[in-house]
VOBA-1610 file (N, C-alpha, C; in pm, whole numbers, padded with zeros to 5 digits, always signed):
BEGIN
Unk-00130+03887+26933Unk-00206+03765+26923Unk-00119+03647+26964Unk-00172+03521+27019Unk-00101+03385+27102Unk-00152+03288+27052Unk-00122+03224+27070Unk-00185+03053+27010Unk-00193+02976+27101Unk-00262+02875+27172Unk-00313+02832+27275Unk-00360+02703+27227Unk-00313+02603+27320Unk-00373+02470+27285Unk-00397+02370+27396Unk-00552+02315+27424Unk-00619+02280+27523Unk-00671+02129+27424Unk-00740+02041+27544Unk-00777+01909+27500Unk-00890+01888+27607Unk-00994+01785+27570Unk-01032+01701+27665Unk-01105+01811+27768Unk-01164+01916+27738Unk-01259+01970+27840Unk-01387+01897+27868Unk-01440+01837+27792Unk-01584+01727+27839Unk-01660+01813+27942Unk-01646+01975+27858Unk-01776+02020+27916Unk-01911+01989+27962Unk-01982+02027+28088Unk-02094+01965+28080Unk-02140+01782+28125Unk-01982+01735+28122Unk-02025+01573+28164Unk-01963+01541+28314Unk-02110+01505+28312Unk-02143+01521+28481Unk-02059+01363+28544Unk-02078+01266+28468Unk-01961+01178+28537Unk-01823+01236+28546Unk-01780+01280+28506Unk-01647+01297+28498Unk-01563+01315+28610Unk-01677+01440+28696Unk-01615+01421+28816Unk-01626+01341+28955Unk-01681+01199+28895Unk-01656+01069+28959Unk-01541+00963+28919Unk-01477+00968+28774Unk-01407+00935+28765Unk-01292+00955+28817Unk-01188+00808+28861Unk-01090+00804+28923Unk-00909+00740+28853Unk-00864+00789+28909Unk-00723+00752+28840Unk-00707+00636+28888Unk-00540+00583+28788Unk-00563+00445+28851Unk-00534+00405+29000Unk-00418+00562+29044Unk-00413+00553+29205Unk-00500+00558+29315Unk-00658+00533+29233Unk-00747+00622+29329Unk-00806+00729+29386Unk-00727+00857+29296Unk-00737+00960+29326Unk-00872+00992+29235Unk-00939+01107+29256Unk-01015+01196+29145Unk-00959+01211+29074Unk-00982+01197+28921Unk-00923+01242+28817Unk-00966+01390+28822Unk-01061+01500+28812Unk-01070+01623+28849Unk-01111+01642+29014Unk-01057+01778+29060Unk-01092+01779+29131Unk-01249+01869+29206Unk-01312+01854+29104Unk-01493+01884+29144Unk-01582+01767+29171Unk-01642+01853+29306Unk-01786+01724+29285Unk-01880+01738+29171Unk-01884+01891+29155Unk-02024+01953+29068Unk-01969+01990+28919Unk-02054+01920+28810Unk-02030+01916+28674Unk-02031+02131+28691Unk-02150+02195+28709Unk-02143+02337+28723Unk-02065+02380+28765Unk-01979+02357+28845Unk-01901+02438+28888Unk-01732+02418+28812Unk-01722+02283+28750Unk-01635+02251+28702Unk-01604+02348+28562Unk-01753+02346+28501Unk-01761+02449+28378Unk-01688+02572+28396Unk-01738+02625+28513Unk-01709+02759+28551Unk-01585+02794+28577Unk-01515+02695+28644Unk-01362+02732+28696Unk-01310+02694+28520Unk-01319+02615+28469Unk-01269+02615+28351Unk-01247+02722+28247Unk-01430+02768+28247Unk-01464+02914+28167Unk-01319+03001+28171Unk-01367+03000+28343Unk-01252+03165+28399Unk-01108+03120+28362Unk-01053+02994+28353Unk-00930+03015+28369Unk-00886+03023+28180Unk-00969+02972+28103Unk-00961+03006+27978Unk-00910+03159+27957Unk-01055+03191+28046Unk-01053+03333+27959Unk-00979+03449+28071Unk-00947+03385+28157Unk-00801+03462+28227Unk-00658+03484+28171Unk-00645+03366+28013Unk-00516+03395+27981Unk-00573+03390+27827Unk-00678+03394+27774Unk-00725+03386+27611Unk-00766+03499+27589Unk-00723+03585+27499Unk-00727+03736+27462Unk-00857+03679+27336Unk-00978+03727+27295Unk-01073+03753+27149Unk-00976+03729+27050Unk-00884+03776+27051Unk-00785+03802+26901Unk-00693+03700+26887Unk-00714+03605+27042Unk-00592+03467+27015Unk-00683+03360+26929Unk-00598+03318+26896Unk-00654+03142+26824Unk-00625+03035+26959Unk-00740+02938+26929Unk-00730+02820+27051Unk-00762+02669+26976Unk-00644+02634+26989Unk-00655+02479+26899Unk-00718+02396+27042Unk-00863+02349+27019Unk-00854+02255+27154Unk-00879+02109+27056Unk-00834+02002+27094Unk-00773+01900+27065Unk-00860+01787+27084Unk-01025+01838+27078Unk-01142+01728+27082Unk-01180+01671+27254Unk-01272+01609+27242Unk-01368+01571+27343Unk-01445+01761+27396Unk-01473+01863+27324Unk-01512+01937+27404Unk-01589+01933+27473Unk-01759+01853+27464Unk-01876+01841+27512Unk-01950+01755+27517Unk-01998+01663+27618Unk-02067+01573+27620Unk-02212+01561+27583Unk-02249+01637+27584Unk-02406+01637+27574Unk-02360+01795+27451Unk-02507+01755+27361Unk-02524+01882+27241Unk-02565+01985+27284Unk-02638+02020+27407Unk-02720+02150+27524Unk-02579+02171+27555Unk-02448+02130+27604Unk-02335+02254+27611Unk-02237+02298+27551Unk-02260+02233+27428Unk-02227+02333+27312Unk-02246+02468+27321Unk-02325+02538+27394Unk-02320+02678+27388Unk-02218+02724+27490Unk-02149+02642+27537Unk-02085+02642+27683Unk-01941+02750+27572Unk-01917+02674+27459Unk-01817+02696+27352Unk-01795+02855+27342Unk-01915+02918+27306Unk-01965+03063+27339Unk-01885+03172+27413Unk-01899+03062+27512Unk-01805+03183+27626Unk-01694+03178+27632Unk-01645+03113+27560Unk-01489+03119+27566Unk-01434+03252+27467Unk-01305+03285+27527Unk-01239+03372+27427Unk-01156+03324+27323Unk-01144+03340+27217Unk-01038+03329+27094Unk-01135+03251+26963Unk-01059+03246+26915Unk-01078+03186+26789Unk-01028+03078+26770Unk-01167+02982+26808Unk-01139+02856+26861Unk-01121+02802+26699Unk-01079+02674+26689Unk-01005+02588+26600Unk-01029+02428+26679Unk-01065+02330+26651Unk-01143+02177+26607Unk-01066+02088+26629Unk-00946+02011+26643Unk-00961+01901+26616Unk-00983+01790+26686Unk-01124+01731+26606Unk-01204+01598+26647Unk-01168+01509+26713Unk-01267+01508+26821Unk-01213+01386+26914Unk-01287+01245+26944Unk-01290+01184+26988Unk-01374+01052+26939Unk-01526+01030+27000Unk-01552+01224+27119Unk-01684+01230+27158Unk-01701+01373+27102Unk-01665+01390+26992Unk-01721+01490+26952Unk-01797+01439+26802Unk-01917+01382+26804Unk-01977+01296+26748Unk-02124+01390+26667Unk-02120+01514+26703Unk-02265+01583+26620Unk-02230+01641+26530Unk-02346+01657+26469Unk-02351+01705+26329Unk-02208+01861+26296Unk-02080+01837+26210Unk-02022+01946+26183Unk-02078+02073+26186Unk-02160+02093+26137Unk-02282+02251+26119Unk-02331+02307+26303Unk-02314+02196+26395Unk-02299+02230+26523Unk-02222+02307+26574Unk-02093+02203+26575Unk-01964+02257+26563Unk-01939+02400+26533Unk-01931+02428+26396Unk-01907+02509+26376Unk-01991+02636+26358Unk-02061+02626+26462Unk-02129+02801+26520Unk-02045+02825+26612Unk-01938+02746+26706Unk-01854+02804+26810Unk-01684+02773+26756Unk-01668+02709+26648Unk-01520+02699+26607Unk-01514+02713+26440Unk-01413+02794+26416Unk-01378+02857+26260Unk-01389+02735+26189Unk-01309+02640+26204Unk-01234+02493+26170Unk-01282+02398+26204Unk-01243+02290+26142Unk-01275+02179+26207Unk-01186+02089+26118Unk-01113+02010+26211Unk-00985+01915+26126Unk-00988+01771+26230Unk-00957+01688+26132Unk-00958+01561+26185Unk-00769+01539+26221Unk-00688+01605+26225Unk-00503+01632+26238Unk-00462+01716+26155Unk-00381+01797+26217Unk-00342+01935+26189Unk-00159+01940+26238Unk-00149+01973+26107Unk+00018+01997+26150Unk+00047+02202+26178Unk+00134+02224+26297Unk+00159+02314+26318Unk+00267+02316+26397Unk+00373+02453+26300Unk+00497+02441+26390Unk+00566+02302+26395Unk+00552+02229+26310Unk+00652+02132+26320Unk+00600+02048+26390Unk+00479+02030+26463Unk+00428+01940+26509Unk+00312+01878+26508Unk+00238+01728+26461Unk+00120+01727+26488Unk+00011+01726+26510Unk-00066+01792+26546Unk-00184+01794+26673Unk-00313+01690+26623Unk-00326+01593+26705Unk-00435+01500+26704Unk-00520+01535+26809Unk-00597+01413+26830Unk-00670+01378+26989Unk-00661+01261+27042Unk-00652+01155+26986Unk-00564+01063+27055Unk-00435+01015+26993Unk-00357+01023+27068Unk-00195+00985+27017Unk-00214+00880+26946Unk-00074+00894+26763Unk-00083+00824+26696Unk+00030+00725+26698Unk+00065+00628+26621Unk+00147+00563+26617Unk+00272+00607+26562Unk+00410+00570+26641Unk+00505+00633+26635Unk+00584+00669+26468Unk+00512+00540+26422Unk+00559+00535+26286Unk+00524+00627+26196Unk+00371+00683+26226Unk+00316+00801+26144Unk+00345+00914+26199Unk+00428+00972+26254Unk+00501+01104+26311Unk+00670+01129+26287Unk+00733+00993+26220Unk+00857+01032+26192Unk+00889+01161+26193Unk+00831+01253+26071Unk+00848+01404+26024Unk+00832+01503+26112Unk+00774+01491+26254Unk+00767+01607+26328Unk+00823+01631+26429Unk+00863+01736+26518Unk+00880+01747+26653Unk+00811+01675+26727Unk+00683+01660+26738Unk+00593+01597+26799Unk+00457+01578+26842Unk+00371+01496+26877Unk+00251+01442+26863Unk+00174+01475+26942Unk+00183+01640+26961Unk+00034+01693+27069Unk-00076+01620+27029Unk-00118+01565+27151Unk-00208+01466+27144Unk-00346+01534+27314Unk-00463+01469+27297Unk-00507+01492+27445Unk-00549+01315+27479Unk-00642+01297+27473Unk-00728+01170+27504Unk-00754+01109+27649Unk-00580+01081+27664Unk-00529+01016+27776Unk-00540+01080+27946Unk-00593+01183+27927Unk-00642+01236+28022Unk-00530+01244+28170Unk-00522+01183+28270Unk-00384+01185+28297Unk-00258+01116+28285Unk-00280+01015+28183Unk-00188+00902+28162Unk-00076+01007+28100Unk+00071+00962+28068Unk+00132+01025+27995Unk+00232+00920+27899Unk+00251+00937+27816Unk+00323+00838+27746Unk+00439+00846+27719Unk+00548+00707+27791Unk+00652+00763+27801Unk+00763+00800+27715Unk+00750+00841+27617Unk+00812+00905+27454Unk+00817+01040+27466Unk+00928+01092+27445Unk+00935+01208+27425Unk+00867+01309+27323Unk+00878+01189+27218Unk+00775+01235+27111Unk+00629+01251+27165Unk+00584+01269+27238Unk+00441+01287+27265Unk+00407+01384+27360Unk+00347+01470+27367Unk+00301+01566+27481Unk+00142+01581+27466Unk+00085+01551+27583Unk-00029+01502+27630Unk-00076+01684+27671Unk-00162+01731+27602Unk-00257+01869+27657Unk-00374+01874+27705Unk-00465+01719+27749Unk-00541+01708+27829Unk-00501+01799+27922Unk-00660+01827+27984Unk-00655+01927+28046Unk-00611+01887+28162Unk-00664+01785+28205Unk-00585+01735+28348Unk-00414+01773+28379Unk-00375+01787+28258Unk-00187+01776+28239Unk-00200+01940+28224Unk-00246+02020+28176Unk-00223+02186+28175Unk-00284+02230+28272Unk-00293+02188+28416Unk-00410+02280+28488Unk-00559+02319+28445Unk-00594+02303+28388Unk-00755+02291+28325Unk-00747+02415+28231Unk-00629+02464+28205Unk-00606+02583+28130Unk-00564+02546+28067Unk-00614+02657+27926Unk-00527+02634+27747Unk-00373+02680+27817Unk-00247+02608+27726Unk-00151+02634+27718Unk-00100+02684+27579Unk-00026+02817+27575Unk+00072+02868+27484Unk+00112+02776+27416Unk+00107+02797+27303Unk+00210+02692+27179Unk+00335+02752+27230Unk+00438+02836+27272Unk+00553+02869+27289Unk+00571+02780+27393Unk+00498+02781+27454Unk+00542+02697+27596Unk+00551+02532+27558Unk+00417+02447+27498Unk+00435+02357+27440Unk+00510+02326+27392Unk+00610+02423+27234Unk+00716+02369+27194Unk+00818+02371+27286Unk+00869+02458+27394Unk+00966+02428+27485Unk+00916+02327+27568Unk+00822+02269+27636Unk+00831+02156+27736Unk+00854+02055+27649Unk+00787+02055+27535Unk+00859+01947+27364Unk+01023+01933+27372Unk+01060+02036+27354Unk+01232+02030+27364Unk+01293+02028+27485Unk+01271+02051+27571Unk+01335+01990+27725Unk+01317+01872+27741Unk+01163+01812+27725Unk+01185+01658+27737Unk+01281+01563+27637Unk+01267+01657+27476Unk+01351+01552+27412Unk+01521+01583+27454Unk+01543+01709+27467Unk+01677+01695+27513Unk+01731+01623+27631Unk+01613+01581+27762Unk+01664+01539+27890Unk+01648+01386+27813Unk+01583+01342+27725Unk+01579+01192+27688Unk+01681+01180+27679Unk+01762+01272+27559Unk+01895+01223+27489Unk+02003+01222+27599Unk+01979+01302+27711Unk+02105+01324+27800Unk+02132+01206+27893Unk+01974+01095+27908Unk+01947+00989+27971Unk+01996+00887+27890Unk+01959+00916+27756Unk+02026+00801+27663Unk+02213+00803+27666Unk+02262+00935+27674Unk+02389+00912+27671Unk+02487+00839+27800Unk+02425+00885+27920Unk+02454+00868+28008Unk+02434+00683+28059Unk+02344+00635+28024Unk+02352+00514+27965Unk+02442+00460+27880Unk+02468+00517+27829Unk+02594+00455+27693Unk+02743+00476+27770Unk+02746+00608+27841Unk+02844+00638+27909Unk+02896+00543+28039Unk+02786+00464+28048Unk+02773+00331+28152Unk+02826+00228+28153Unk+02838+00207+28029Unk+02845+00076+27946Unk+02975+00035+27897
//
């Protein structure tokens, strides 16, 4: 069994793939809300075994009709609320075990939109999604919008290591600075 943690799928919302970054680019790259579902579905369930757990990190669905979209996914999905995941809990949870408004795991965490630095002292760090491709430049923070994982859930093993490479390359930037000086 794996643990897997995804953000910000906004299944089903058909603007989305009109929205643009601030460079201008597509923020996804589909024209068609359908087809966006689909490549998503598969790449879920290309690396999500039934028997894994999947923390996804809120915004799953725009509209309450793709909520069943939830269905097809593999694992044993797990909740936490995001600021468009707005229907009735008892919805919810016909496609996820849980449902948590922040969840600490492994030493870190997990919201849906990143919190303030002051309320995370105690952890490794502040898996967060919201921000979609923005990234924030703190080490303390790792962004699992899907835009930032390939539209695929990512491994908690992997998470906590890209967690500790960034904080170790901070500190090596901070020294080297001091070493300047």
């Amino acid at each position: 069994m794996e643990t897997w943690i995804i953000s910000d799928t906004h299944f089903g919302h058909k603007s989305i793939c009109k929205f643009l970054r601030e460079d201008g680019t597509k923020l996804r790259p589909w024209d068609d809300v359908d087809e966006m579902d689909a490549v998503m579905i598969q790449r879920w369930n290309d690396v999500v075994k039934p028997q894994d757990t999947v923390y996804h990190l809120g915004d799953v669905v725009m509209n309450r009709h793709c909520l069943e979209t939830v269905g097809k996914l593999n694992g044993n999905k797990k909740l936490i609320m995001g600021n468009h995941d707005n229907f009735d809990h008892s919805e919810y949870l016909q496609y996820f075990s849980r449902l948590h408004g922040s969840m600490k795991l492994d030493g870190m965490l997990l919201t849906h939109i990143p919190i303030h630095q002051d309320s995370a002292r105690w952890c490794l760090a502040n898996v967060h999604g919201h921000i979609h491709s923005q990234v924030i430049p703190d080490p303390r923070y790792y962004n699992v919008s899907v835009e930032q994982i390939d539209y695929q859930p990512q491994p908690l093993y992997l998470v906590k290591e890209n967690i500790i490479r960034q904080q170790q390359l901070s500190e090596q930037a901070k020294q080297i600075v001091l070493d300047l000086m």
